[in-house]
C-alpha positions in Angstrom: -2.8 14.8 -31.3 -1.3 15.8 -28.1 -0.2 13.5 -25.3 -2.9 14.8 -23.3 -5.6 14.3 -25.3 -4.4 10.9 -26.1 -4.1 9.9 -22.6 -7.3 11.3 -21.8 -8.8 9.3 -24.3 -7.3 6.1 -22.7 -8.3 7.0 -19.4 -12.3 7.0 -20.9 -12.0 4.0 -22.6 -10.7 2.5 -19.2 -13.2 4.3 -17.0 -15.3 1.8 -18.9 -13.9 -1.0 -18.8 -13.2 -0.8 -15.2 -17.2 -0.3 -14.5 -18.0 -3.2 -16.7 -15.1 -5.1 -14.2 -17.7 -4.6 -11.4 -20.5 -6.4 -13.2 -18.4 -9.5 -11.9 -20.6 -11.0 -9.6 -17.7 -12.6 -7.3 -16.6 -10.1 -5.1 -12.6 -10.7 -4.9 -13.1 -11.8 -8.8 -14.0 -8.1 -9.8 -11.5 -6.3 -7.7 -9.0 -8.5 -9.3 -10.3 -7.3 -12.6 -10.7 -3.5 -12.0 -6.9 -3.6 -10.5 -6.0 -5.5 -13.9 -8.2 -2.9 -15.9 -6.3 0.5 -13.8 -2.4 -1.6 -14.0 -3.4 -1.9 -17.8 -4.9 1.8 -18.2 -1.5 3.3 -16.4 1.0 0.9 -18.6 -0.8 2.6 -21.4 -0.5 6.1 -20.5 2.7 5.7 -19.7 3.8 4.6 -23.1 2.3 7.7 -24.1 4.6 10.0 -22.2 7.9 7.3 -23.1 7.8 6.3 -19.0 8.9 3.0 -17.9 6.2 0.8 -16.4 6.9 -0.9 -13.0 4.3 -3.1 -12.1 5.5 -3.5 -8.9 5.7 0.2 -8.2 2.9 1.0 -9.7 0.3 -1.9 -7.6 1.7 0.0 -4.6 0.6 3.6 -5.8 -2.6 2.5 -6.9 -3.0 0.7 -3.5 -2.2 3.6 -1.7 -4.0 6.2 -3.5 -7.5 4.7 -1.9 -7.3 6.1 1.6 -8.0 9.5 0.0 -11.3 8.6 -0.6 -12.0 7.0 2.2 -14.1 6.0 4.6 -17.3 7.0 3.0 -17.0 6.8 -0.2 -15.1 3.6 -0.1 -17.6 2.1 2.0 -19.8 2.7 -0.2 -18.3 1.1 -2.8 -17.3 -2.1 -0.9 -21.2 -2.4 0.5 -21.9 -2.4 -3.0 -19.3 -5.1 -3.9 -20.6 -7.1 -1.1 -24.3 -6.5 -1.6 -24.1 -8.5 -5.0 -23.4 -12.0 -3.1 -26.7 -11.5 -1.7 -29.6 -13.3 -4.4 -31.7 -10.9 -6.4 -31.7 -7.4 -4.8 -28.1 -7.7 -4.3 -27.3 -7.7 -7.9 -29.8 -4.9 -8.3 -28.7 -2.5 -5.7 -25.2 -3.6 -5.5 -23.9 -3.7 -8.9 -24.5 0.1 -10.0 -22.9 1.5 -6.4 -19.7 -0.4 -7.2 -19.5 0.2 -11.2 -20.0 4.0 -10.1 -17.4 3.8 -7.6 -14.7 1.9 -9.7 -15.5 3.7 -12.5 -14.9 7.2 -10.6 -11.6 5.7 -9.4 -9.7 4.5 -12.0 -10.9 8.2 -13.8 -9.2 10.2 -10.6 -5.9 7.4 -11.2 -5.6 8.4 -14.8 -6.2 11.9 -14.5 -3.6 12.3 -11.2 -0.9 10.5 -13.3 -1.4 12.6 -16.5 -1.2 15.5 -14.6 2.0 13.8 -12.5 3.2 12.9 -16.2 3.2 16.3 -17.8 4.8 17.8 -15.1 7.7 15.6 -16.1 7.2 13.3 -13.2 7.7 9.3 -13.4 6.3 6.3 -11.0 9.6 6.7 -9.2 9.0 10.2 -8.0 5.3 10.1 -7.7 4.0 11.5 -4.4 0.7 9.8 -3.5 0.5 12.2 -0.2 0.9 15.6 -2.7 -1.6 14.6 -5.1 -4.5 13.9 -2.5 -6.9 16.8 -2.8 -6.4 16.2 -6.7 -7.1 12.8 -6.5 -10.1 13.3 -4.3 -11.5 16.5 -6.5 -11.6 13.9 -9.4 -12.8 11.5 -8.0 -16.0 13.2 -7.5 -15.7 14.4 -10.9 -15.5 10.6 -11.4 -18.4 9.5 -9.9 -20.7 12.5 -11.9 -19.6 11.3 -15.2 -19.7 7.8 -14.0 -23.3 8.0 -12.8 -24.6 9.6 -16.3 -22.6 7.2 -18.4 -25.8 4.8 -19.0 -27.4 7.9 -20.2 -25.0 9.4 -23.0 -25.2 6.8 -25.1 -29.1 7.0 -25.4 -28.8 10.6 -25.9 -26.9 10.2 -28.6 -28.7 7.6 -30.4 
């Protein structure tokens, strides 16, 4: 299999796993765990492509690559984040905004850095500033998949 394919198969699997991060219901818990859940999806896509992981340089490009989605759709998530502190309809209406919205995130991350990677590009040279419209087109690609993902496993059942 290619290094592609593989990494786009990690980036799924982690699309996943940083939605189910939002079903946290502590609001600084579950941005903890989705940053954990992105850190861990990049470390493994990196492997793929034989790139050494800085943590440290990598926290920073992840935290930098959300002002290109900002301010609505950010918003959007953090209401959601926040709404789920509030009893009852908090969790209801709160909880699928902010599983959409990480979810659609951590799919533009992984697809910017494959990209980034099979260029030949590392963390050290990664350009958050050049990658922008990228980042932002899938993003919303992101937030598609993300918002038919309870469906696809019914449909397939």
């Amino acid at each position: 299999m290619e290094n592609e394919q593989i990494a786009q198969q990690i980036v799924k699997r982690y699309m996943l796993w940083a939605a189910g991060a939002a079903l946290v219901p502590f609001p600084i818990a579950d941005m903890i765990a989705i940053t954990g859940v992105e850190l861990k999806m990049l470390a493994d896509i990196s492997k793929v492509y034989e790139i050494p992981f800085e943590k440290s340089r990598v926290q920073a490009v992840v935290g930098s690559l959300i002002g290109y989605v900002l301010p609505h759709t950010f918003s959007v998530g953090l209401i959601g984040g926040l709404l789920k502190m509030i009893p009852g309809v908090g969790l209801l209406v709160g909880v699928p905004s902010f599983a959409i919205f990480a979810a659609a995130y951590t799919w533009a991350l992984g697809r910017v850095f494959i990209t980034h990677f099979e260029s030949g590009g590392t963390f050290l040279n990664f350009d958050a500033e050049a990658v922008k419209e990228h980042f932002r087109t899938h993003f919303a690609e992101g937030q598609k998949m993300a918002a038919t993902m309870n469906a696809a496993p019914k449909a397939e059942a």
